[in-house]
Backbone bond lengths (Angstrom), bond angles and torsions (degrees), N, CA, C in turn:
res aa  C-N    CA-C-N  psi(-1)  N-CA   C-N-CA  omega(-1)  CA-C   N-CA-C  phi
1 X - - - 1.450 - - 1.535 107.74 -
2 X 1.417 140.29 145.78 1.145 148.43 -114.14 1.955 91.55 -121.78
3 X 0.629 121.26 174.15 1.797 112.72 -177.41 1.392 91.03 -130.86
4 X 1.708 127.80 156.56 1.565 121.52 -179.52 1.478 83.61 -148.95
5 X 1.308 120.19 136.02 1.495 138.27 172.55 1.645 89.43 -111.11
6 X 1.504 100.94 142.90 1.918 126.16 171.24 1.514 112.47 -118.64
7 X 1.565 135.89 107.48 0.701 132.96 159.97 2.094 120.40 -103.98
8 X 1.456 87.86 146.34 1.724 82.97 -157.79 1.548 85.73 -105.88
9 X 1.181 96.91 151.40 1.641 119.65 179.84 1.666 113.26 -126.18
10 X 1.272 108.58 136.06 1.466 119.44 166.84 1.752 106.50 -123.70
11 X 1.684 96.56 96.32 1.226 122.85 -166.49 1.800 114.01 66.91
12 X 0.891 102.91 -112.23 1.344 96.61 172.78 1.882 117.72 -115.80
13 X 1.041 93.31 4.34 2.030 97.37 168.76 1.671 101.89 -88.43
14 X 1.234 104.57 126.97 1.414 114.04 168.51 1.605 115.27 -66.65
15 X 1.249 131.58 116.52 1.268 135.91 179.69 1.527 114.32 -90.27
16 X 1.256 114.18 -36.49 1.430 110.32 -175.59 1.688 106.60 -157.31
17 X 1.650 111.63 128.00 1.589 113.23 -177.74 1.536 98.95 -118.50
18 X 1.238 107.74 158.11 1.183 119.89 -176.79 1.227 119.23 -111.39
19 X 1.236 132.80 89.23 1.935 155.20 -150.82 1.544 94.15 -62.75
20 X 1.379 126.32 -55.70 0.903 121.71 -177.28 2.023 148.94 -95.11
21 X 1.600 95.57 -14.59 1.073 104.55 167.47 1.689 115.72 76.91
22 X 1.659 112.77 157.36 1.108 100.54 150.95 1.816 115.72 -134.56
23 X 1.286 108.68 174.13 1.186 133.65 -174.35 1.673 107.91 -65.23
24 X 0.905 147.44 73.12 1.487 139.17 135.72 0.778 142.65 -95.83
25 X 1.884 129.19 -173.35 1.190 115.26 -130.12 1.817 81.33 -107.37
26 X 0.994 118.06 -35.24 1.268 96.24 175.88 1.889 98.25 174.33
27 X 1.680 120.12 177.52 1.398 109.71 -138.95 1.285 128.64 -74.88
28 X 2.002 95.53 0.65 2.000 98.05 172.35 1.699 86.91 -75.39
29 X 1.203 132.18 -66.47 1.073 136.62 -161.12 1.805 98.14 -43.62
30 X 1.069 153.06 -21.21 1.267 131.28 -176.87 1.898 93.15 -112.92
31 X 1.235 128.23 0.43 0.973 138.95 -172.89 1.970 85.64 -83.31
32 X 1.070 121.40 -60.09 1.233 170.53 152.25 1.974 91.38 1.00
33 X 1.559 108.67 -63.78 0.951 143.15 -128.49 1.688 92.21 -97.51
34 X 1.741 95.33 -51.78 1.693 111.51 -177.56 1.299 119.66 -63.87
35 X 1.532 104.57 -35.62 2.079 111.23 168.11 1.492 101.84 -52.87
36 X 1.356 112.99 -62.25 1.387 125.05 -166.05 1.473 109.85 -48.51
37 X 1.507 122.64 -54.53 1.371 111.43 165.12 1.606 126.35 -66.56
38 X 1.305 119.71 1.54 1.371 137.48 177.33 0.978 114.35 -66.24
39 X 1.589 108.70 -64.43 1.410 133.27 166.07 1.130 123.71 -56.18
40 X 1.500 145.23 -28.73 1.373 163.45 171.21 1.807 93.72 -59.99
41 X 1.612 100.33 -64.45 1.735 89.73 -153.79 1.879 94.91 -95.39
42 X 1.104 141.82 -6.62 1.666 117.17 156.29 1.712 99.22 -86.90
43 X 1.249 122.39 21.56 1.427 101.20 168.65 1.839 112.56 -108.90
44 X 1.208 103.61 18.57 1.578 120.69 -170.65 1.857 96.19 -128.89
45 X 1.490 109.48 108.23 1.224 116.71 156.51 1.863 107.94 95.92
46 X 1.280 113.14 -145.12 1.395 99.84 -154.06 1.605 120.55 -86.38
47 X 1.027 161.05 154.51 1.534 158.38 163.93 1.192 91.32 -24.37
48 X 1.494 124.94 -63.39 1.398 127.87 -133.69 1.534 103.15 -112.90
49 X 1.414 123.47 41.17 1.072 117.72 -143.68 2.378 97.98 -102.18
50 X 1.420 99.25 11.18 1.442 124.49 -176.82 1.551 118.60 57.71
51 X 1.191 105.92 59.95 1.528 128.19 -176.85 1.912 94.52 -92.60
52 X 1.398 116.04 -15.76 1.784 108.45 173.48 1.469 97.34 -48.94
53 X 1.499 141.57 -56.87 1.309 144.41 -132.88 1.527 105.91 -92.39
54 X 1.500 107.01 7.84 1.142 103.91 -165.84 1.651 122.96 -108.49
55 X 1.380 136.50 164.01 1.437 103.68 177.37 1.715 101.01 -151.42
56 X 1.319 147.52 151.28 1.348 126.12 151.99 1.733 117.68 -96.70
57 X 1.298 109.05 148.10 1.428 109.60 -164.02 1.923 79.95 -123.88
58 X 1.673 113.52 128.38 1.034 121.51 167.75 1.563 115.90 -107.03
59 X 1.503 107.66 143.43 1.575 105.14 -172.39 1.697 87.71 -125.65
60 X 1.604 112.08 160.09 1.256 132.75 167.16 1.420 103.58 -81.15
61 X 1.803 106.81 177.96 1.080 94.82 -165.40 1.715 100.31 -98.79
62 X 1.701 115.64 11.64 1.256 137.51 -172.76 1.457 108.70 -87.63
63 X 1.581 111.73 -9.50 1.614 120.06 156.61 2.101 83.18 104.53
64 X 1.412 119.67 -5.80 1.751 110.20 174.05 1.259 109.05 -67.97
65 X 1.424 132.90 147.07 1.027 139.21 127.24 1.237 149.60 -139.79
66 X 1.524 129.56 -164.87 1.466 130.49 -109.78 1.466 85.55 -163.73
């Protein structure tokens, strides 16, 4: 099963990478994965809290990305 690292960006500065990744089945499934953490962090704190500027860029563990 394929490994997918998420790094989140505010504009183009990377704010937060993910060292370890997870295991899925493949790139809807980590596509899958990126809503889900979407939904997690604008569902904590204010409407307006400037999550527009933000984006996650997912890489394989084959160094492609998405």
């Amino acid at each position: 099963m394929p490994r997918f690292f998420f790094e989140f960006y505010e504009r183009r500065i990377v704010r937060s990478s993910d060292p370890q990744g997870y295991e899925l089945a493949d790139l809807a499934a980590a596509h899958r994965q990126a809503l889900s953490m979407i939904d997690c962090l604008t569902a904590v704190g204010d409407d307006d809290a400037g999550w527009r500027d933000w984006s996650i860029r997912i890489a394989a563990s084959d160094g492609r990305t998405r």
